[in-house]
Structures are given as structure tokens and as C-alpha cells.
MARKOLKOL-772840 format. One record per atom (N, C-alpha, C): residue in one letter; atom name; x, y, z. Coordinates in nm, 2 decimals. Layout:
<recs>
(a,CA,(X,Y,Z))
...
</recs>
This chain:
<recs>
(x,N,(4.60,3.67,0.47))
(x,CA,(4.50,3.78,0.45))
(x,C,(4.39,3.72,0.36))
(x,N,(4.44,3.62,0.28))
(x,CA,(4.34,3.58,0.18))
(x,C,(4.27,3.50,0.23))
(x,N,(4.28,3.43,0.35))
(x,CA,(4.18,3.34,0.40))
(x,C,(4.11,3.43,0.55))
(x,N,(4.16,3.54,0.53))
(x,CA,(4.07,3.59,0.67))
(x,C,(3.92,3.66,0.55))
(x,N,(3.96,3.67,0.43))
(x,CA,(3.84,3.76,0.34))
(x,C,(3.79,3.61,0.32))
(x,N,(3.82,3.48,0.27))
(x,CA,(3.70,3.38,0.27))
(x,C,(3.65,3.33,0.39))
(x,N,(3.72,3.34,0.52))
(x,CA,(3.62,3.34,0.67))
(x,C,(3.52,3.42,0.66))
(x,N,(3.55,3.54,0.64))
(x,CA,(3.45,3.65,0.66))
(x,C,(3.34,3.60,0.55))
(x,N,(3.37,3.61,0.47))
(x,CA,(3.26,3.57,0.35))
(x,C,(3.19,3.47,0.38))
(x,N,(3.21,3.34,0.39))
(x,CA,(3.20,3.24,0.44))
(x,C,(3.05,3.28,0.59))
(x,N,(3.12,3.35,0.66))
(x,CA,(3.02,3.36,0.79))
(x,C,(2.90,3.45,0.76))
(x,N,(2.95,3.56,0.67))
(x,CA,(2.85,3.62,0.63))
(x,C,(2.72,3.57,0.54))
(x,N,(2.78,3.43,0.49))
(x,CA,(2.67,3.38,0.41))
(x,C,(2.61,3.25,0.50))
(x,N,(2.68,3.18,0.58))
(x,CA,(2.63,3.10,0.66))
(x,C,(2.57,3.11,0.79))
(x,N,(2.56,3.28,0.84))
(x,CA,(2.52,3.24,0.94))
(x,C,(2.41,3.37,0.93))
(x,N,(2.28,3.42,0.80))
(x,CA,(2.18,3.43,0.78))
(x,C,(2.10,3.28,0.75))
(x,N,(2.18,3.20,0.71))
(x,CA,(2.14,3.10,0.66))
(x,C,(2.10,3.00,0.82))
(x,N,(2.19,2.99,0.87))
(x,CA,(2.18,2.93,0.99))
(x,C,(2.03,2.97,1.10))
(x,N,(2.04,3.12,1.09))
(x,CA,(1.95,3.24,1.17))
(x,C,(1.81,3.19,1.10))
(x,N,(1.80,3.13,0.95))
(x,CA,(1.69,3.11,0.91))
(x,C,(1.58,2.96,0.92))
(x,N,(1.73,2.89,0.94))
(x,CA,(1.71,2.76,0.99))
(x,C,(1.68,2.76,1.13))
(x,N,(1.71,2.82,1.16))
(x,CA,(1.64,2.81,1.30))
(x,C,(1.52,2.85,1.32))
(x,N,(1.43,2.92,1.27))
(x,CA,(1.32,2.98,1.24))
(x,C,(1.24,2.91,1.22))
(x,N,(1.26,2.78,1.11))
(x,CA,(1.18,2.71,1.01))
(x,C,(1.09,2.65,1.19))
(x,N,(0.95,2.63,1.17))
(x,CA,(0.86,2.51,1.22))
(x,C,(0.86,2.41,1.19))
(x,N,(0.87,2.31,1.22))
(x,CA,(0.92,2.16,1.22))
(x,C,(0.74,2.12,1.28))
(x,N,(0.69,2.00,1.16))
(x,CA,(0.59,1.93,1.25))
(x,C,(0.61,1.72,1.21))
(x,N,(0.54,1.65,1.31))
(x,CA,(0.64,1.51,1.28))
(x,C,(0.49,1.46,1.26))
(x,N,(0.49,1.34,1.15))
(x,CA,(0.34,1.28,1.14))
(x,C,(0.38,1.15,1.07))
(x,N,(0.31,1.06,1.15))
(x,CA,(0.32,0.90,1.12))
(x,C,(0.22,0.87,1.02))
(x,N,(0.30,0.84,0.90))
(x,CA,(0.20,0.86,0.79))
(x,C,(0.13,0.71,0.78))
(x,N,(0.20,0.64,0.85))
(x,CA,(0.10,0.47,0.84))
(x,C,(0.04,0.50,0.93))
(x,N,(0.04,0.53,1.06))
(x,CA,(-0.12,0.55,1.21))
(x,C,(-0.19,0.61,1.06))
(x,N,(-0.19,0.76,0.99))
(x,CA,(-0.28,0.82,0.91))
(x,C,(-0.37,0.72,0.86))
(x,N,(-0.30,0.66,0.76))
(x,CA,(-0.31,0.55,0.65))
(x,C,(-0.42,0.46,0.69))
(x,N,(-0.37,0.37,0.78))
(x,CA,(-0.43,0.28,0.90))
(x,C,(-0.57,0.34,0.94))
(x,N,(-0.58,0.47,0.99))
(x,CA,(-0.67,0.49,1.09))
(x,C,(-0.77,0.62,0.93))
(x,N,(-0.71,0.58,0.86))
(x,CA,(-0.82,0.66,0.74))
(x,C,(-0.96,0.59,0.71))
(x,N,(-1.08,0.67,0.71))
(x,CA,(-1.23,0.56,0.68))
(x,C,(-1.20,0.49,0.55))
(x,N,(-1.16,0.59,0.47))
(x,CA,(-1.20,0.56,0.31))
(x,C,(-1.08,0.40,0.28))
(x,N,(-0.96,0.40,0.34))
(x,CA,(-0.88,0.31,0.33))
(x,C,(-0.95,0.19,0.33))
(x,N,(-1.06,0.18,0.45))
(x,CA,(-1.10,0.02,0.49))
(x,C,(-1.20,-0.01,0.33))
(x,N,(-1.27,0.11,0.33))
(x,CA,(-1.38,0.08,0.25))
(x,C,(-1.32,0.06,0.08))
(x,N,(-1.20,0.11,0.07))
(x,CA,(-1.12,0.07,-0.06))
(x,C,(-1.05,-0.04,-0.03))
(x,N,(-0.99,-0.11,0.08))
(x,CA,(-0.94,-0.25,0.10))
(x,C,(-1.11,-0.35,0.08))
(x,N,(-1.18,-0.30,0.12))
(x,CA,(-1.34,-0.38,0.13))
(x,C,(-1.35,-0.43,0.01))
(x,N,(-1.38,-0.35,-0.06))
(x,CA,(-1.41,-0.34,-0.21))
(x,C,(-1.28,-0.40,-0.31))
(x,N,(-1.19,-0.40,-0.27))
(x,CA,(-1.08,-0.49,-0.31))
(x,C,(-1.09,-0.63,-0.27))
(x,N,(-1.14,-0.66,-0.20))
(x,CA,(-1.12,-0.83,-0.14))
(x,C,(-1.27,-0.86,-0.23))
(x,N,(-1.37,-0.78,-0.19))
(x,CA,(-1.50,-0.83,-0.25))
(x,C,(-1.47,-0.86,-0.41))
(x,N,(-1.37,-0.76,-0.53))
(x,CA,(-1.36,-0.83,-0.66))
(x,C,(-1.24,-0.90,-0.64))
(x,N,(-1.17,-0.91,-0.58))
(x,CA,(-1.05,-1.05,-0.58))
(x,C,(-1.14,-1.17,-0.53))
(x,N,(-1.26,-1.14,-0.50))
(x,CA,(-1.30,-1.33,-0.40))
(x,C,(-1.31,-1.39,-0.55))
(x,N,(-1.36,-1.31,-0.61))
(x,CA,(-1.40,-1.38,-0.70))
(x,C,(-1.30,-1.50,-0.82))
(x,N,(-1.16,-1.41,-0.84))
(x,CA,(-1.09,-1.42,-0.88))
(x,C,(-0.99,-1.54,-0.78))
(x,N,(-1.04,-1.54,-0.68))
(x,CA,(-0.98,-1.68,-0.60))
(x,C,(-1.05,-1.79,-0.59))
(x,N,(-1.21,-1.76,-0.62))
(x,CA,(-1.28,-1.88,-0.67))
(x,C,(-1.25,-1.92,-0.78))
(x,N,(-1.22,-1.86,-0.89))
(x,CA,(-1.21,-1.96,-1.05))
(x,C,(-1.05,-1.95,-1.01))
(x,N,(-0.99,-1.96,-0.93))
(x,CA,(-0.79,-2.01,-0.95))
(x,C,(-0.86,-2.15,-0.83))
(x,N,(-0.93,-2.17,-0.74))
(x,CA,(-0.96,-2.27,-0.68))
(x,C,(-1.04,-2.36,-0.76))
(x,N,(-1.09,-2.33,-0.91))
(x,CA,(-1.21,-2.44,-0.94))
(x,C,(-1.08,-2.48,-1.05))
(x,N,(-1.00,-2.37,-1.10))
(x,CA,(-0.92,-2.42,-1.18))
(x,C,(-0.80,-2.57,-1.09))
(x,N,(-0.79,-2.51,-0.99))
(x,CA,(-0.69,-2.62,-0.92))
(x,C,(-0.76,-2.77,-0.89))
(x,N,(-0.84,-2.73,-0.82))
(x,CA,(-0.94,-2.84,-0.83))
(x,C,(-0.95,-2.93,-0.96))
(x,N,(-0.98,-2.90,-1.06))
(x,CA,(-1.00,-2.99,-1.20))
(x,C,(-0.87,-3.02,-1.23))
(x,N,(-0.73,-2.96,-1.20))
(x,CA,(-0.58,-3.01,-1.20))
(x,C,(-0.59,-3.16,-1.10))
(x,N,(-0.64,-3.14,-0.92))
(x,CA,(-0.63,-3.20,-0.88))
(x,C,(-0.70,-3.33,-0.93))
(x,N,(-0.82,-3.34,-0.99))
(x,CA,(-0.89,-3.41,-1.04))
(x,C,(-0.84,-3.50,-1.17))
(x,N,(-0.75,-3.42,-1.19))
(x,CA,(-0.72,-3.52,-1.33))
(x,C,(-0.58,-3.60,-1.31))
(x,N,(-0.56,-3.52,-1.19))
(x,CA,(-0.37,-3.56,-1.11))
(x,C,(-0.50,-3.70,-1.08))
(x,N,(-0.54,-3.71,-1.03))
(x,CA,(-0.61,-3.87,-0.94))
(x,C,(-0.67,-3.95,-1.05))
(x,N,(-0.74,-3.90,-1.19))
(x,CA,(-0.77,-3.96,-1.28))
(x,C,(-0.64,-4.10,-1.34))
(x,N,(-0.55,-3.94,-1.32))
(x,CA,(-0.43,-4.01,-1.40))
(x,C,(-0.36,-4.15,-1.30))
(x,N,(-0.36,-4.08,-1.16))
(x,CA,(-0.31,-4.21,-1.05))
(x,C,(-0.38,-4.31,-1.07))
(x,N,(-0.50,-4.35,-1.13))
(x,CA,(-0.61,-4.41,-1.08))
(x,C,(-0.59,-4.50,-1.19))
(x,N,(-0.56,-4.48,-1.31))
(x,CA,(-0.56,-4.52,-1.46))
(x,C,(-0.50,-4.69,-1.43))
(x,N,(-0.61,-4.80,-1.49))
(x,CA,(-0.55,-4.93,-1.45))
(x,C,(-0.44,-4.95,-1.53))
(x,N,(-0.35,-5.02,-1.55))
(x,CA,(-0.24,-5.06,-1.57))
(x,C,(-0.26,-5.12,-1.73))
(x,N,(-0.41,-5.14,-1.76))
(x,CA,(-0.40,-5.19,-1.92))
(x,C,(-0.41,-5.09,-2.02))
(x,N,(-0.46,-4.95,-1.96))
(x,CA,(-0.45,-4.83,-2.04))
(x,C,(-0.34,-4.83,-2.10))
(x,N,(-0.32,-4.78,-2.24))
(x,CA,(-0.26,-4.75,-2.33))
(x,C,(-0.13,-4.65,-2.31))
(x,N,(-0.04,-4.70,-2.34))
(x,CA,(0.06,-4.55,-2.29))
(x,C,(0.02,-4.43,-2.35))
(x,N,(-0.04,-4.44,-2.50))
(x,CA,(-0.09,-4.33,-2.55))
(x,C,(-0.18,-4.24,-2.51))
(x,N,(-0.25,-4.32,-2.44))
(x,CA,(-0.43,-4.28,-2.33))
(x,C,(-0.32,-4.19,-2.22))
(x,N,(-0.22,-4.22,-2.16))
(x,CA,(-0.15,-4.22,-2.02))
(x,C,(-0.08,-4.07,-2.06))
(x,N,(-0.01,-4.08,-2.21))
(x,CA,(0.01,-3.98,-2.25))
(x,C,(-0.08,-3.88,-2.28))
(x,N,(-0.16,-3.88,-2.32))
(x,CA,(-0.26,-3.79,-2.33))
(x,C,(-0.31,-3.76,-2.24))
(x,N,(-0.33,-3.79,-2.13))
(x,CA,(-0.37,-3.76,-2.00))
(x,C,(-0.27,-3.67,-1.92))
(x,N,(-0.13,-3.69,-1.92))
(x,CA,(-0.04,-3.59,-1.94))
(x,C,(-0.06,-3.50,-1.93))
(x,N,(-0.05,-3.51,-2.11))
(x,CA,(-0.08,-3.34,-2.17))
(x,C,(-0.18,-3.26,-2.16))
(x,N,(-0.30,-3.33,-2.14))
(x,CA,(-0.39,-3.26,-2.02))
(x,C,(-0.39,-3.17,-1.91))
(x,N,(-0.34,-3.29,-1.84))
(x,CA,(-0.34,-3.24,-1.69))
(x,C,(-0.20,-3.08,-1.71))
(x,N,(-0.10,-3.13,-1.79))
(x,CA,(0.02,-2.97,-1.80))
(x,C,(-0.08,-2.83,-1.91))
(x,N,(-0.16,-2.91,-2.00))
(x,CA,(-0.23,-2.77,-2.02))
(x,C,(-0.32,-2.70,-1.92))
(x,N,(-0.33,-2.83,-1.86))
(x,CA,(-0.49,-2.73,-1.79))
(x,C,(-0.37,-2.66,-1.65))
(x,N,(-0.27,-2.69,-1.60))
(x,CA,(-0.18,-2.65,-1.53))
(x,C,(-0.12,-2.49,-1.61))
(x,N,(-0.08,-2.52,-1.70))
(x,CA,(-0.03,-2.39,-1.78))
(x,C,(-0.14,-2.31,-1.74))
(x,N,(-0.26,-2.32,-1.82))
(x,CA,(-0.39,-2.26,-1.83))
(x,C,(-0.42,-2.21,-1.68))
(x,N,(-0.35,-2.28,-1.57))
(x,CA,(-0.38,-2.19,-1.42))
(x,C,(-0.26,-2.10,-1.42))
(x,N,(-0.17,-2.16,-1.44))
(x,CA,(-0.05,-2.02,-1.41))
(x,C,(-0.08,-1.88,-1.49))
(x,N,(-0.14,-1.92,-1.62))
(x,CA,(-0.12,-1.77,-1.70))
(x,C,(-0.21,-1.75,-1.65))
(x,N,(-0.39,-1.77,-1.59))
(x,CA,(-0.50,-1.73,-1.54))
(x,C,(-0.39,-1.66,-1.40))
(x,N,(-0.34,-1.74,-1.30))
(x,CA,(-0.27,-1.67,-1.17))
(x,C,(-0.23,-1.57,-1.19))
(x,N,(-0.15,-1.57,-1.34))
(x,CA,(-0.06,-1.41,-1.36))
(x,C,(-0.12,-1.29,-1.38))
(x,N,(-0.28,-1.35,-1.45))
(x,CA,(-0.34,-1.26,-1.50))
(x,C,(-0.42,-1.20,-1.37))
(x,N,(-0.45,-1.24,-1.32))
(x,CA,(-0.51,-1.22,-1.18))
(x,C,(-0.42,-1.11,-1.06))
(x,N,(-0.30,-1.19,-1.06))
(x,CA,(-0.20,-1.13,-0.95))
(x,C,(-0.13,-0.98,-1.06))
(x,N,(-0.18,-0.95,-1.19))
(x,CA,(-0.11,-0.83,-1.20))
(x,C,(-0.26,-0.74,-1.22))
(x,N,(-0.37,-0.80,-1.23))
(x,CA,(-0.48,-0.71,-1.23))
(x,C,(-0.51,-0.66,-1.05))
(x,N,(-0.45,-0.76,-1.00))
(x,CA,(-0.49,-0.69,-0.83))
(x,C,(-0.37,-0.61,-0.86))
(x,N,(-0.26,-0.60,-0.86))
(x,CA,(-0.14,-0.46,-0.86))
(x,C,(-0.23,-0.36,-0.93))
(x,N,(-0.29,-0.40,-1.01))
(x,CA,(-0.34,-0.26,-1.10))
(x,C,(-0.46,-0.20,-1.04))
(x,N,(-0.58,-0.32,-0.97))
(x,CA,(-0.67,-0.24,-0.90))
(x,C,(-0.65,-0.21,-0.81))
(x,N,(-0.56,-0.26,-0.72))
(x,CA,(-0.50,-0.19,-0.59))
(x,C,(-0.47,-0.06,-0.59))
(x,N,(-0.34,-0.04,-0.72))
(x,CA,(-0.35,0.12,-0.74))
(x,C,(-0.45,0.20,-0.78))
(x,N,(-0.54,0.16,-0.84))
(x,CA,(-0.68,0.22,-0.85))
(x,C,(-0.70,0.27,-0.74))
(x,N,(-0.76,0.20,-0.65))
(x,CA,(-0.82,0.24,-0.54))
(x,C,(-0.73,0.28,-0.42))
(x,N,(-0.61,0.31,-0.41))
(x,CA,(-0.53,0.33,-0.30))
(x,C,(-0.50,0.48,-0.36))
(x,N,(-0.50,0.49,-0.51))
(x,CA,(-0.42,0.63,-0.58))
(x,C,(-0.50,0.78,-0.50))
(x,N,(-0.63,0.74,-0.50))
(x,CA,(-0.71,0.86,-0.46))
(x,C,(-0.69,0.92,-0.30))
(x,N,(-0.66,0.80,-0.26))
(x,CA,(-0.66,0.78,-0.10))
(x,C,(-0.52,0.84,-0.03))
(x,N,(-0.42,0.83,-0.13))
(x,CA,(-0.27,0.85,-0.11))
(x,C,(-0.30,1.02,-0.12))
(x,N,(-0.36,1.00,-0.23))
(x,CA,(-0.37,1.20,-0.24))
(x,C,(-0.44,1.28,-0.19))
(x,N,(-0.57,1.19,-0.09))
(x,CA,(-0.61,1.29,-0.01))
(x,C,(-0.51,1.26,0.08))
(x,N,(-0.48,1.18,0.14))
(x,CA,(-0.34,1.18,0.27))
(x,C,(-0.27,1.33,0.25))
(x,N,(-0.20,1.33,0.12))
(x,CA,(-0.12,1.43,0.13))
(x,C,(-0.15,1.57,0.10))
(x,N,(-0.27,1.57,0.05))
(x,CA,(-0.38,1.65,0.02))
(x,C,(-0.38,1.73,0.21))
(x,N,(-0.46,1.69,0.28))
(x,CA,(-0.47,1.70,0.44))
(x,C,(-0.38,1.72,0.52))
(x,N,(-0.23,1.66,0.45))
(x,CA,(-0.11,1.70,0.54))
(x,C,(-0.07,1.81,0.52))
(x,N,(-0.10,1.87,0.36))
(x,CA,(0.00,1.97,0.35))
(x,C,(-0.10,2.10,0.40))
(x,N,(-0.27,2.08,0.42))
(x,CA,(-0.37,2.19,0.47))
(x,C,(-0.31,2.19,0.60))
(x,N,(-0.36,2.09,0.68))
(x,CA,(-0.25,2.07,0.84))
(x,C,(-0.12,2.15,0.86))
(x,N,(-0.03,2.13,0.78))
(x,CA,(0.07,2.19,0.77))
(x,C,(0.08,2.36,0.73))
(x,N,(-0.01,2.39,0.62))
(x,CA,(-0.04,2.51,0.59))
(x,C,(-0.09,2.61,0.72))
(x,N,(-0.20,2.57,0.80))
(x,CA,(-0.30,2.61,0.87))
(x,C,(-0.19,2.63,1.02))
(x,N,(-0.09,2.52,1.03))
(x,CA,(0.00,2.53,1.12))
(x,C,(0.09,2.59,1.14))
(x,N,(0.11,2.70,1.01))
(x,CA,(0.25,2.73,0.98))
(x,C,(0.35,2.65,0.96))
(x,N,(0.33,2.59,0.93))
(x,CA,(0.50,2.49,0.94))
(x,C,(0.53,2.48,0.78))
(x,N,(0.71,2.47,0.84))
(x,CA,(0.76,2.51,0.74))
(x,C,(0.81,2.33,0.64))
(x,N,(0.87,2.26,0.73))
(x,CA,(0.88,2.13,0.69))
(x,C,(0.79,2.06,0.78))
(x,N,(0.74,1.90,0.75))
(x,CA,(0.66,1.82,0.83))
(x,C,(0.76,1.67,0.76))
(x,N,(0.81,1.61,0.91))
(x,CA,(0.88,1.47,0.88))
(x,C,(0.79,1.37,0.92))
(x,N,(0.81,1.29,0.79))
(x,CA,(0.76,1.15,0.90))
(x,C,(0.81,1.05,0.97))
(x,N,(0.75,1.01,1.04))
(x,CA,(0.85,0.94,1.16))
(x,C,(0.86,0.79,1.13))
(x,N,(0.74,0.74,1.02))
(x,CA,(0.76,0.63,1.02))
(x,C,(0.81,0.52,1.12))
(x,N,(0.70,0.52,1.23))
(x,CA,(0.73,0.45,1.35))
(x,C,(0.83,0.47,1.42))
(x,N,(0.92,0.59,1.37))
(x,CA,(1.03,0.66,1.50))
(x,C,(1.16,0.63,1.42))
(x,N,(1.13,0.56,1.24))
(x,CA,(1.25,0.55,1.21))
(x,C,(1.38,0.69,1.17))
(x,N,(1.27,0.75,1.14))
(x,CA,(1.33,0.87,1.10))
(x,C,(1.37,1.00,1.23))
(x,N,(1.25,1.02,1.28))
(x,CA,(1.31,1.08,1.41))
(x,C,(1.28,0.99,1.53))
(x,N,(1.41,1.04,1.59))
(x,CA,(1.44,0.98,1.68))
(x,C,(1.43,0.99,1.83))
(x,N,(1.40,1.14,1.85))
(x,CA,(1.35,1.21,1.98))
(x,C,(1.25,1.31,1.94))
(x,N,(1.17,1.32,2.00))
(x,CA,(1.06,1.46,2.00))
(x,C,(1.07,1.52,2.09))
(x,N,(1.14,1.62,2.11))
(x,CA,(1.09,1.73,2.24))
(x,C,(0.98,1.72,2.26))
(x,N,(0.89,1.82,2.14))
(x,CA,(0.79,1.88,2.17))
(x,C,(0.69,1.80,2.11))
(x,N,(0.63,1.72,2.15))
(x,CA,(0.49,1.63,2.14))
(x,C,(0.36,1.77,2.06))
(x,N,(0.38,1.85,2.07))
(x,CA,(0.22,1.93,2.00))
(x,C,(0.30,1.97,1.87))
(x,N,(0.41,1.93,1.82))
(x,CA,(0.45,1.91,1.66))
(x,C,(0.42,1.81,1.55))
(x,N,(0.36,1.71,1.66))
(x,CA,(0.31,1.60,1.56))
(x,C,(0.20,1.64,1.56))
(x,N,(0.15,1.60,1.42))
(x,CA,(0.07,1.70,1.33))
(x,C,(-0.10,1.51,1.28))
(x,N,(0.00,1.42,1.35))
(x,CA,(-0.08,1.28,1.32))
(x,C,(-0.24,1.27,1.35))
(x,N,(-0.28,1.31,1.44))
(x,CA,(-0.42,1.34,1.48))
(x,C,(-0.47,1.40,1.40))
(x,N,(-0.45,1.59,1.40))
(x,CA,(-0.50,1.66,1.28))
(x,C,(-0.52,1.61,1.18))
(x,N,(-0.42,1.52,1.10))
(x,CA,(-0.47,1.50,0.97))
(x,C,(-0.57,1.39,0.98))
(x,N,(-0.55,1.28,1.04))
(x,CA,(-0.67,1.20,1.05))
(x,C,(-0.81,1.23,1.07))
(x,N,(-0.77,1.33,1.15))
(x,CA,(-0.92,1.44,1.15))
(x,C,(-1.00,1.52,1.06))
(x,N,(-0.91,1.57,0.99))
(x,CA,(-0.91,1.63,0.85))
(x,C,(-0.96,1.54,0.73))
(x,N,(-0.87,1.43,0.72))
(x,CA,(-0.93,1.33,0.67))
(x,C,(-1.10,1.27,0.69))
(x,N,(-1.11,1.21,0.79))
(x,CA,(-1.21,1.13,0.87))
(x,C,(-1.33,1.22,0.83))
(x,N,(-1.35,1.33,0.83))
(x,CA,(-1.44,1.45,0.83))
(x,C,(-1.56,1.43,0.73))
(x,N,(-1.44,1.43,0.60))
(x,CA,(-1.51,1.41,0.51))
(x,C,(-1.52,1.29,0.43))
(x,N,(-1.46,1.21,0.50))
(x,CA,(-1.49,1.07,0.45))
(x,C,(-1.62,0.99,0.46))
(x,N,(-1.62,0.87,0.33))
(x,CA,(-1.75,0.83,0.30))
(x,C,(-1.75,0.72,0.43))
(x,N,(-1.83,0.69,0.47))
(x,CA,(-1.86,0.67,0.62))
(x,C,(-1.83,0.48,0.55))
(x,N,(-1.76,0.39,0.67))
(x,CA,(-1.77,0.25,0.61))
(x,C,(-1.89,0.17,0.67))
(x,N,(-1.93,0.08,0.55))
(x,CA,(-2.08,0.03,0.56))
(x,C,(-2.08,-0.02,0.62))
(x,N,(-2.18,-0.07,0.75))
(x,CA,(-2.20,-0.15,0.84))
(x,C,(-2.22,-0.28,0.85))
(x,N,(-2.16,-0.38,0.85))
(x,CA,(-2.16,-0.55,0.83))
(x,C,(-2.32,-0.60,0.85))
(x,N,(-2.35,-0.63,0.75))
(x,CA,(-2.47,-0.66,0.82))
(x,C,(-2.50,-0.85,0.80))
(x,N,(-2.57,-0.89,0.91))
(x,CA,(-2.59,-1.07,0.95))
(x,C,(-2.69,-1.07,0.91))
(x,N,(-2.69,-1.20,0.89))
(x,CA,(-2.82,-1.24,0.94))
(x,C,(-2.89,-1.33,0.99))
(x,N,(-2.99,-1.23,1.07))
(x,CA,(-3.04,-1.25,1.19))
(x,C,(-3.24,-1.33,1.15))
</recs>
């Protein structure tokens, strides 16, 4: 008797719950196509390479004067002084030191401007999905992440991936035109 009152109870709470889940709108959106096919993205990767060139020319001029003093030292005639030989050494490992901490300093300033300019871009993404999503009724939106996540789509007009690129694209700052010369 005591397990026909926890069936009952049991159904009575699981199967509004069920009745509601079924209700929910489901929309599926590839949030890397978004990402990828966003304007503002190229023109924040642009503007990332343009202050990193920089920072890969002085780690090249720094290697360069390593390599230069690596051939100084190969080069050194045989009556040089071990002391001279030594000193040349400790040269060439400082000015080596002095590129690695310069590399580190470099490779954690790009993590940091990276996030700089990706932070704004991530939030309109999600900014756009959840308008998309609002304007569509929907109740959850999955990503598929190239299909890792879901695995079949019935219904193709749930993916919600267009819209938001569109949404996005709209108001984005247009990317500059390459210009040669001619």
C-alpha cells in the first residue's frame, strides 16, 4: 500500500514536469561559424597582429645579436685569452636570458591583449544570441559545436546560427579595406 501512495506521488510530480519539458523550444547555434563569420572579430584579430609585429621584431633583433655573438665566439682565434672566451660566454647567456624574460614578457602581454580585444566581442556574441533567442521564443539554445554536442537535428529552422550573425554583422564596425600600392 505504501508504495502504491509513493507511485502515485511520484507520477503526479513527474509527469507535469515531463508535460513541461515537452513544451520547452529548443534552438541549436554553432557558436564558432558565429565567431568566425563575426566583422568585428577580423578587425580585433587585425589590430592584434598589427601591435604583436612589433613585438616580433625586437624578439628577432634580439636573436639576431645572440646569433651574432654565438659566431663572434666560434670565430675567436685560438690565442684569445680564456678569460676574453669566458667573458664572451657570459655575454652571449645574458643577452640569451635577456631574450627569454623579453619572450615571456611578450607571450603574456599577447594573453592579456588578446583578452582585451576578444572580451567585448564574446559579449556581443552572447549579447545577440540571447536577443535571437528571446525574439524566438525559445526556451533553451544548444551549441552544437560542429555537431559535437548534438547529434541529429530534425528540424533545420531551430538553428538560430544565421540570425545571430546577422544580428551581429548589422551593427558592426565595417573591416578596413587593404589598401596597395598601386
Amino acid at each position: 500500500m505504501k508504495f502504491k501512495s509513493i507511485l502515485i506521488v511520484m507520477l503526479l510530480v513527474l509527469i507535469p514536469a515531463m508535460v513541461s519539458a515537452a513544451a520547452q523550444k529548443i534552438g541549436v547555434i554553432d557558436v564558432d561559424k558565429v565567431y568566425n563569420s563575426f566583422e568585428e572579430k577580423s578587425i580585433a584579430e587585425q589590430q592584434f597582429y598589427q601591435e604583436s609585429a612589433q613585438w616580433e621584431t625586437d624578439l628577432g633583433e634580439k636573436e639576431a645579436e645572440i646569433n651574432r655573438l654565438k659566431d663572434e665566439y666560434a670565430n675567436l682565434p685560438p690565442i684569445v685569452s680564456k678569460e676574453r672566451r669566458d667573458q664572451k660566454v657570459k655575454e652571449i647567456e645574458q643577452k640569451q636570458t635577456e631574450f627569454y624574460n623579453l619572450a615571456n614578457d611578450y607571450r603574456n602581454k599577447a594573453v592579456e591583449r588578446q583578452m582585451e580585444l576578444l572580451a567585448p566581442i564574446s559579449e556581443k556574441i552572447v549579447n545577440a544570441i540571447n536577443e535571437v533567442a528571446e525574439e524566438n521564443g525559445l526556451d533553451i539554445v544548444l551549441n552544437t559545436m560542429q555537431g559535437e554536442v548534438v547529434l541529429y537535428i530534425k528540424n533545420e529552422e531551430i538553428d538560430i546560427t544565421e540570425e545571430v550573425i546577422e544580428k551581429l554583422n548589422i551593427n558592426a564596425t565595417p573591416v578596413p579595406e587593404e589598401q596597395t600600392n598601386e
